[in-house]
Structure formats: C-alpha cells, structure tokens
C-alpha atoms as one frame of an Amber mdcrd trajectory, in Angstrom:
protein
 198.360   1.130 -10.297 198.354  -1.855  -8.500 199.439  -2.434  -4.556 201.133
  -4.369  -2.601 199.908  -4.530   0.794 202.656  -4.781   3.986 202.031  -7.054
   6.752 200.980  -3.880   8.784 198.061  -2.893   7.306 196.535  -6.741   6.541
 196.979  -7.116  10.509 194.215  -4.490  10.959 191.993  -5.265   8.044 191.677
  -9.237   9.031 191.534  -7.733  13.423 187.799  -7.406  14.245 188.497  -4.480
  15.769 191.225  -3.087  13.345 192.043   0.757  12.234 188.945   1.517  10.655
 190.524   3.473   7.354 192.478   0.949   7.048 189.802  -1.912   6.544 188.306
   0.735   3.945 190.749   1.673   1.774 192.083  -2.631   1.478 188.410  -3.631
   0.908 187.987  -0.523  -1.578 191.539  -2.185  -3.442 190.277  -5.781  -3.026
 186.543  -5.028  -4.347 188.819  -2.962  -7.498 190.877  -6.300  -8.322 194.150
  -3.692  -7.548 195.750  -5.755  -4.608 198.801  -8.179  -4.831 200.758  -9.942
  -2.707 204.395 -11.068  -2.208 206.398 -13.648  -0.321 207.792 -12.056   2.171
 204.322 -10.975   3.391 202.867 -14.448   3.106 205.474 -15.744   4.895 204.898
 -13.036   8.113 200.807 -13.896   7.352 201.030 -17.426   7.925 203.371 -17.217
  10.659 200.424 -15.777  13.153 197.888 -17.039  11.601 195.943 -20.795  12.727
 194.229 -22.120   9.920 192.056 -23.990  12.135 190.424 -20.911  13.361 187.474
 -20.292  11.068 188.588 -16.495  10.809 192.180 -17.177  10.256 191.147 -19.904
   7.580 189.481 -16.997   5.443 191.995 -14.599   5.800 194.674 -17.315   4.400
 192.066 -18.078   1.502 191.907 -14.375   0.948 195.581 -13.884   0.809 196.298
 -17.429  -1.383 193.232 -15.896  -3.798 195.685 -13.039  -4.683 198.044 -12.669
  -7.496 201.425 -13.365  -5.771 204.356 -11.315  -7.427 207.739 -13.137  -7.989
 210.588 -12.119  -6.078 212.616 -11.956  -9.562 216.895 -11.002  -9.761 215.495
  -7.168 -10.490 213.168  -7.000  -7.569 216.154  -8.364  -5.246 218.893  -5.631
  -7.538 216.234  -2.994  -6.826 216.244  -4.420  -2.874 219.931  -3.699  -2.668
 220.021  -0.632  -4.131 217.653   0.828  -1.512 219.595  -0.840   0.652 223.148
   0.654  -0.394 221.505   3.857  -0.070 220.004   3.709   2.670 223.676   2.807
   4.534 225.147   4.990   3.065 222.833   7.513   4.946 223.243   5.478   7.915
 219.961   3.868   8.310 219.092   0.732   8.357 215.747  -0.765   7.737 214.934
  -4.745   7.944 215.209  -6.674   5.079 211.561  -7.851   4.806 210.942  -4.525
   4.341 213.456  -3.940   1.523 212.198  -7.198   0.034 208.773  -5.915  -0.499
 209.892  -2.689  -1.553 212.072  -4.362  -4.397 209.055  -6.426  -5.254 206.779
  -3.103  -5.348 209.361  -1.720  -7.529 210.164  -4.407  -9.860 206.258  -4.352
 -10.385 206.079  -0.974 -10.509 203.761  -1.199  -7.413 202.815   1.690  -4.729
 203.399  -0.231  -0.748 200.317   0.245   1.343 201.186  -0.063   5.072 199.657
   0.809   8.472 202.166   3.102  10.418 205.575   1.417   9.000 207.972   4.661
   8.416 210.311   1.692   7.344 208.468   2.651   3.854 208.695   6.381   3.743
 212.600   5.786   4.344 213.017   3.023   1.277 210.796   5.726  -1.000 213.188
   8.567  -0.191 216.230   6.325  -0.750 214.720   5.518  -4.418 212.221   2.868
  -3.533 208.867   2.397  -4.789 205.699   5.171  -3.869 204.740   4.332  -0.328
 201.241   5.363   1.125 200.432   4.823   5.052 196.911   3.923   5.037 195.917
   4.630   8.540 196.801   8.414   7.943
C-alpha cells in the first residue's frame, strides 16, 4: 500500500520542531519508497514555502522527488461521490480535502494526515482508508 500524505502531516515532518510520530512514521514511508504525492498538496506546499530558504529549498526537492499521482476523471468521479454523500448527511468538508481523497482512491491509496478529521469523515462516506499519524 502506498500513501498519500495531506498537507497536515508534511507541515510537521519539514517543522524543526514538528509532532515527533509524525516525522517517524513519514521518514519510515519515505526510507520504504511507499509515499506519493498529489496536486492539490503541492499546490498548499508551495504556497508557504520560500525556496530561497535553504530548508524550504529541500523540502520542495523532497516533495518534486516524489511520484506525483494524476488527478484523472475517476479520481475527480470518486471526489464527488464522497462529496454527494457527505451532503446528503449534511456535512461538508473542503474540497482540497475531497480532491486528495479521490486521488487516494483512484490510486487505491490510504491518506496519512496530522489531526485532519476532514479524513475520517470522507472514509466513512466511502472514501479511501484514512490514518491520523499523530495518534
């Protein structure tokens, strides 16, 4: 199983001072070759991240060293049929979140996040396995 790690959890692995389980269980993934990326999380990455901070430079080599997954027609049908559920139940959830859990599931990949319960709503509503990492 591969996984796709949220925004959440790459913010403490790349902080000095991040979560501590959280830094082990990414390196653990990244030392394994299991970790993937997608666009929606680049895109939140690179929006607080300055590349010409030497720390901030790695981390965006890092992240562009990773296999990025395509944001394909199923991963966005799988997307909108959390979604759909989801609103039916009345909750709503933000849509970079259902874009990464399409992704995930299109991929058939398990989300890793730090603290997001945006997650364990999509899985219950049918989206991909979900695991918070800082638990």
């Amino acid at each position: 199983m591969r996984f796709l790690i949220d925004t959440s959890a790459w913010i403490e692995f790349f902080k000095p001072r991040g979560h501590p389980q959280v830094k082990r269980h990414v390196a653990a993934a990244l030392a394994e070759g299991l970790v993937v990326t997608a666009s929606p999380v680049v895109v939140e990455l690179l929006a607080g991240l300055d590349e010409r901070l030497p720390a901030h430079a790695a981390a965006v080599e890092r992240i562009r060293a990773m296999e990025l997954l395509d944001a394909s027609w199923e991963a966005c049908a799988a997307a909108a049929g959390v979604a759909r559920a989801l609103n039916r139940r009345g909750q709503r959830v933000p849509t970079v979140d259902l874009m990464i859990a399409g992704i995930a599931r299109a991929w058939n990949c398990e989300v890793w996040h730090a603290g997001d319960r945006h997650f364990a709503m999509i899985e219950r509503a049918g989206g991909p396995r979900q695991r918070d990492v800082s638990d």
